[in-house]
N, C-alpha and C positions, 0 to 999 in steps of 0.2 A: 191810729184807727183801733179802737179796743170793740171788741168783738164780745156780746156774751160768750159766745161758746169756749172762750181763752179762759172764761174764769173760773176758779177752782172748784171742783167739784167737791161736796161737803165727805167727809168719809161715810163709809157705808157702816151701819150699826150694826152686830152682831147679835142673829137672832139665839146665839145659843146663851148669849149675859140676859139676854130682854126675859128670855122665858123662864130661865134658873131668877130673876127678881121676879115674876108676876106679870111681866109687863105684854107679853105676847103670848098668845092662846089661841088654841081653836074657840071658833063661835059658832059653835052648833047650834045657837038659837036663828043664825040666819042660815044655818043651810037646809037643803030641802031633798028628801028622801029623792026626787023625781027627779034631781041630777045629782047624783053621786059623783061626779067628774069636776063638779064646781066645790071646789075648797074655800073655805073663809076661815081666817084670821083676824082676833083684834088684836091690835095694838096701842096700850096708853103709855104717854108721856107726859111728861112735866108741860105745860100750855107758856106758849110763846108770845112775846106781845105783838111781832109781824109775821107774817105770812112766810114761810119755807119748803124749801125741797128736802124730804129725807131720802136715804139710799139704805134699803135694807137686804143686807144678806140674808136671803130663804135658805129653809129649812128643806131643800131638795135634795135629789139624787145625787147630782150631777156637783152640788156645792159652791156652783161661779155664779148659780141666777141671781140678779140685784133686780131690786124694783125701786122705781123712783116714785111719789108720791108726793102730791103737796098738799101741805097743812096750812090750813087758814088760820090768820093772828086769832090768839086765844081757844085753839083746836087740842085736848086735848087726848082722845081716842079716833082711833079710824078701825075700820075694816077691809083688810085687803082682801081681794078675788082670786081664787088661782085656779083658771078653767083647764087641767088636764087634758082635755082633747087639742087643746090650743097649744099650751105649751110643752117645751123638749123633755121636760123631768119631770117627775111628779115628787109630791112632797111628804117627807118622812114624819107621819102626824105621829109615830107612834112615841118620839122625843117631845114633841108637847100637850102641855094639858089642855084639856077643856073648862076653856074660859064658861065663867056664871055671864049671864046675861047684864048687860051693863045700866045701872038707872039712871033715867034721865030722859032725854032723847034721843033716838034712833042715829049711829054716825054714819056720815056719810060712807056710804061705799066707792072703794076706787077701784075700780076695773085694771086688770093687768091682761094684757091681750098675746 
């Protein structure tokens, strides 16, 4: 009986290598003055030819918060959520930059609750 949940979880990526390459940033262009308590980060990676689960180590307080996130085949950027009032930590933006607005199409945002 093989169980998804037996299967190995992908390691969690380290957002302090993602953001010293470029690759994670504030996105100020999606946040909005009238909640100040909602954090957004992008995120770009290399695009996948199937669909996967990342695990990323935040740039929190606290330094244990993981967020899991799935990427759709051929997903190269996301935006994660980090609503403050929800979660236990809040996050130490002042280690990363602010990301330029991304061109193309708007990515999806994933909600971290």
């Amino acid at each position: 009986d093989t169980r998804i949940a037996d299967a190995p979880q992908p390691a969690a990526l380290s957002w302090q290598s993602l953001a010293e390459s470029g690759r994670l940033a504030r996105a100020l262009d999606r946040e909005s003055a009238d909640a100040p308590h909602v954090r957004k980060l992008r995120l770009t990676l290399e695009p996948k030819a199937e669909p996967h689960t990342l695990r990323l180590k935040m740039p929190c307080d606290c330094g244990s918060c993981i967020v899991k996130a799935q990427m759709k085949a051929g997903a190269s950027c996301l935006v994660l959520v980090w609503n403050e009032e929800k979660q236990k930590c809040s996050l130490r933006l002042k280690e990363l930059a602010d990301a330029a607005p991304s061109e193309g199409p708007p990515a999806p945002a994933a909600g971290v609750a």
